[in-house]
Each structure stands twice: as C-alpha cells, then as structure tokens.
C-alpha positions in Angstrom: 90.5 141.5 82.9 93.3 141.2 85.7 92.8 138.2 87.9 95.4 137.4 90.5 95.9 136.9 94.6 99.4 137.4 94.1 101.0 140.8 95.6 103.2 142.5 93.5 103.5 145.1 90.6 102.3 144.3 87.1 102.9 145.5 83.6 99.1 146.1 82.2 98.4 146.7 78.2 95.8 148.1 77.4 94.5 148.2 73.7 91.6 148.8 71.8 89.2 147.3 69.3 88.5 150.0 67.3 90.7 150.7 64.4 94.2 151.8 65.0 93.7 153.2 68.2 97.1 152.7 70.0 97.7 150.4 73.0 97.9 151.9 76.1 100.9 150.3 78.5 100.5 150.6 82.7 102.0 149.7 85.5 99.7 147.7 87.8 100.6 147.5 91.8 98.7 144.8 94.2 99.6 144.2 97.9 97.5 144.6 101.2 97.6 146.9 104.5 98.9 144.9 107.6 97.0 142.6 110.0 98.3 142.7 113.8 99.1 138.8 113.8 100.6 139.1 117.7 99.0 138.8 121.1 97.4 142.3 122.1 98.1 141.0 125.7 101.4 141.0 127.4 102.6 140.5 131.2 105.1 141.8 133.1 106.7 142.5 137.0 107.4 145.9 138.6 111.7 145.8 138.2 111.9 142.9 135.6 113.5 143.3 132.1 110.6 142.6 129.4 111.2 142.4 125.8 108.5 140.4 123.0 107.5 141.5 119.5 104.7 142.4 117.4 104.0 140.6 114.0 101.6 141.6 111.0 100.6 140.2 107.7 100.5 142.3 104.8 102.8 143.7 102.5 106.1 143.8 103.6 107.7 146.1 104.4 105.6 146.5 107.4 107.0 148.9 110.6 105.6 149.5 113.5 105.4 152.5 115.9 104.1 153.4 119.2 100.7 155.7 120.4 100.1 156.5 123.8 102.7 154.2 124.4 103.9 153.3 128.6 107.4 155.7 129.5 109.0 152.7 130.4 108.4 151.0 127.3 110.4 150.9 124.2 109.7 149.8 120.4 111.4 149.7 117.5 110.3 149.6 113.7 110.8 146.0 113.2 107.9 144.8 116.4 110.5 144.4 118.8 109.5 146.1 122.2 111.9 145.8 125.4 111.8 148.0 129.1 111.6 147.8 132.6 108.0 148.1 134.2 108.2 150.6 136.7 104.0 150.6 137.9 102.2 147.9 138.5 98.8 147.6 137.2 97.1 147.0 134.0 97.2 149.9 131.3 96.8 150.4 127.9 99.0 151.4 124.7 98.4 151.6 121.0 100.6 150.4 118.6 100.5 151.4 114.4 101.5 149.2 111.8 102.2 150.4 108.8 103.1 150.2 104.7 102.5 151.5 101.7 98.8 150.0 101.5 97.7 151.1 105.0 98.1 151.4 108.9 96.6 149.4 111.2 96.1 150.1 114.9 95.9 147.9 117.5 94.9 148.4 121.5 97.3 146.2 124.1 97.1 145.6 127.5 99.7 145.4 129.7 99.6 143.6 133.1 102.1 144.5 135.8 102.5 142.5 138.5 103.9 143.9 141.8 107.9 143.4 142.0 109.8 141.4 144.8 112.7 143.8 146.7 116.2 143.1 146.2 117.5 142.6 149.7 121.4 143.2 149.3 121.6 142.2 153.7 119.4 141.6 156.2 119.6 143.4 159.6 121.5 142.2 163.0 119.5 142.1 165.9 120.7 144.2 169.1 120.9 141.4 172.2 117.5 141.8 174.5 117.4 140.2 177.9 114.2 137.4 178.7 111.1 138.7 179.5 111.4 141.6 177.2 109.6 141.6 173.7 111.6 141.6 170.4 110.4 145.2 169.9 113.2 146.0 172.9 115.7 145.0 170.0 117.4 147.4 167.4 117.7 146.3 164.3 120.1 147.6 162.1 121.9 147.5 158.9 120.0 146.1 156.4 120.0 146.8 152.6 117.1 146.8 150.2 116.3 148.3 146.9 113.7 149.5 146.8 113.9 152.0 149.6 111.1 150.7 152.8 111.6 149.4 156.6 113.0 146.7 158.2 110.6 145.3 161.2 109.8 142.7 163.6 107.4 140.6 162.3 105.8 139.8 165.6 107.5 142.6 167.8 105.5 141.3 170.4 107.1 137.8 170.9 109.0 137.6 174.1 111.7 134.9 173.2 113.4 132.2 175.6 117.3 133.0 177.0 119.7 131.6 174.2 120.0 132.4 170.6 116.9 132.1 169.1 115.7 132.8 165.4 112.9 135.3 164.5 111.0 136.6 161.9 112.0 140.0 160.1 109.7 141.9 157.5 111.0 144.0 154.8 108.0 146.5 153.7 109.0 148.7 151.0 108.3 152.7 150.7 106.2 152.1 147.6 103.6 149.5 148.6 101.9 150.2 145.3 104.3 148.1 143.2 106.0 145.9 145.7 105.9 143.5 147.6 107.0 142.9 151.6 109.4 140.2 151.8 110.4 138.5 155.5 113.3 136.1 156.3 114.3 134.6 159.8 117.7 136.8 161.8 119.4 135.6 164.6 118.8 137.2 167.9 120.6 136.7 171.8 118.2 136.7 174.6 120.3 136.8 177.6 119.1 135.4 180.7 117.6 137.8 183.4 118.6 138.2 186.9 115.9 138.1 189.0 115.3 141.1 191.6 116.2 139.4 195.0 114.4 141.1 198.5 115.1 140.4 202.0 113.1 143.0 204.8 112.7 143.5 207.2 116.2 142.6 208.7 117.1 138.9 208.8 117.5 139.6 212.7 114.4 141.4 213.6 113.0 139.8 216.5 115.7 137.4 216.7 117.7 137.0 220.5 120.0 134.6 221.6 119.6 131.3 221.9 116.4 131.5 219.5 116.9 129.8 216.9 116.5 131.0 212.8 113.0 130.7 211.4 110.8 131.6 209.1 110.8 134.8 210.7 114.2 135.5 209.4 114.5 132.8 206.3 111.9 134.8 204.3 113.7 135.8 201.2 111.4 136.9 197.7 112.4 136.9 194.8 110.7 138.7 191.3 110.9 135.1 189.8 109.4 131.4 190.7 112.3 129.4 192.4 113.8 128.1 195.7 115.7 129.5 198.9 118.8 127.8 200.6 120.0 129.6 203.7 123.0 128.8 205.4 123.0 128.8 208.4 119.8 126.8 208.0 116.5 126.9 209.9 116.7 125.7 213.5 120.4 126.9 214.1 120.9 128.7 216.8 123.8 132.0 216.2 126.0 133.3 218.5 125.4 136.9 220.3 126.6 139.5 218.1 127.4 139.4 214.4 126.7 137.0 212.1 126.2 135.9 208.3 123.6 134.9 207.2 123.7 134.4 203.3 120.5 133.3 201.1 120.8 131.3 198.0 118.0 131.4 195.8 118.1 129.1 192.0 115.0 129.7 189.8 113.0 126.6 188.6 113.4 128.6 185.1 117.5 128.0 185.0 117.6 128.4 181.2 115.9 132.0 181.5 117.2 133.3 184.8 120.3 133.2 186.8 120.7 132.3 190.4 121.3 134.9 193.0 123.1 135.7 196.7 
C-alpha cells in the first residue's frame, strides 16, 4: 500500500507472493487540479489603467486563460490580467485554470465605475453687458477628452458689472460612462448705459420770462437714478435759443453709467 500527501511521481514495485512470479516495476504520479485562490471580484474606472492577478493552488505548473472574457481586458498564462475599462457597469468573465490534473473555472465580476473627463482647457467667456444673463455669453475654446459640451451651469444668472467668476459644466457625449465635471471661468460684465428720454420738447409751453419747471425738467431714464439740469428749475432763459442740458447718475454706479 501507497500512503503519501506529497505530490510528485513515484517508483512503485510490485511483486508477488506466489512462487517465482516476477516483480512488476511502475511509475507512480500524484499531484492535484488547481483551486482559484484570488478574489473573483475586481473594480475598476471607465479610462483608468487596471492590472491584478489570479492565483491557484494545485500542481504547478498552473496557467490560466480567458472565457467570455471583457474586449478591453487582457490575460496572460501566468494570472496576470492588465487593460483599460472602456464601459462602465458590472459584467462578468470566466477565467480557466489549468494543469496536467485538471481545469478549474471560475466566474468574476467586474465593476466599472464611471470615468472623470480629461479637461486639457477650459473655455473663455465672450464679455456680456449687466442686465443680460450669462447665456448672452459665448463660450469658446475648451478641450476635453472625452468628446461632450461645454455650458453655463446656471445660464440664467444675470451677473453684476466687473469681472465676476461663474460656474461652467463640462457634460460629456457619452453620459453612460462619464461623468460631468464643472469649474469656475472668468467672465466681464460691462456696465450698461441706461436709455435716456426727454419729450415732449424741453420748451413746450415755455414763454419768456417763465421760468423752467417741471414742465420742462422731466427727463426718464430706463434705470433708477437722479436728474441735474443746468440751467436749474426756477431760471428764467432768454428769448430765443438756449441749452438746456440734463445730467442724469444712476443710484446703481457700479452697473450703469451716467448719461447727458
């Protein structure tokens, strides 16, 4: 009788008790199939180099080799797998381990998590004047991999006069496997000039020596703010022509500009 755990070949005689019966002489071979030893679940990111390994136990030598195995995914003999996901989302391969006793086959998941775009530059924003909404501004020039839009985050936000920081949202093409990134761009809000209205004639109804009123000092403007005249109210103006020039300031100086 053969007893022994250890793997390995053996030289076996057999003989016999009866009479001169001759001895028999064999070679004895003792090992076992491989045991997946590794993880059978990995994780990984849409545009990210991956690389682990698979292990066994069992008679060496063991090799491995891929069934139903992910495009993007390479293995070689040794366990060692390497690639670049390219889908996010959980799926499934089979991997065989093998040797002279036996194959093995184990089922591994794989879960991809969406990637993050490469933004090589953001966009410039094209100047917009106050009052209008950042959607009234170009933008232009950015670079991204993968291919998707650049956009106002809030393209509704209607910015104060000066340079002012926004928000800017990359969304990529393939939303299935990536992420929308944002970042904050400079923009120049320039300051309006408010629209300025003086009817009917500053002279209607006015005959010398009445003096300016209301009547004629009635200036508008598109824009909250104050009215200087000069001459001012209660002069009294020659017969004939004369100037009369308004001034008007807004309250809002940092958004609008003054005006004749």
């Amino acid at each position: 009788n053969l007893q022994t755990n250890q793997a390995g070949s053996y030289r076996v005689v057999v003989s016999s008790t009866y009479g001169s019966v001759p001895s028999e002489v064999a070679t004895l071979t003792l090992g076992s199939a491989p045991v997946f030893t590794s993880t059978n679940s990995f994780s990984g990111t849409v545009g990210v180099y991956f690389t682990n390994n698979f292990s066994a136990s069992g008679s060496a030598p063991i090799t491995f080799s891929p069934f139903l195995w992910s495009t993007w995914l390479n293995l070689n003999s040794n366990g060692s797998m390497y690639g670049t996901p390219t889908t996010a989302g959980t799926n499934t391969n089979i991997v065989v381990a093998s040797n002279s006793f036996g194959t093995t086959n184990q089922t591994v998941t794989f879960v991809i998590a969406k990637g993050t775009p490469v933004i090589s530059s953001w966009p410039t924003a094209a100047p917009i004047t106050y009052g209008q909404a950042l959607s009234n501004s170009v933008l232009s020039g950015g670079v991204a991999n993968p291919t998707g839009n650049f956009t106002w985050t809030v393209p509704t936000n209607r910015p104060n006069a000066g340079t002012n920081s926004a928000s800017v949202t990359f969304t990529p093409t393939s939303t299935n496997n990536y992420v929308s990134v944002s970042t904050t761009i400079s923009i120049t809000v320039n300051r309006s000039n408010p629209v300025l209205t003086w009817t009917p004639s500053p002279a209607a109804g006015l005959t010398y020596p009445a003096p300016l009123s209301s009547t004629q000092l009635n200036a508008t403007s598109t824009v909250v703010g104050s009215w200087s005249y000069h001459p001012t109210n209660g002069a009294v103006l020659n017969a004939g022509t004369n100037t009369l020039v308004g001034t008007f300031t807004p309250t809002a100086t940092t958004n609008h500009v003054s005006g004749l």
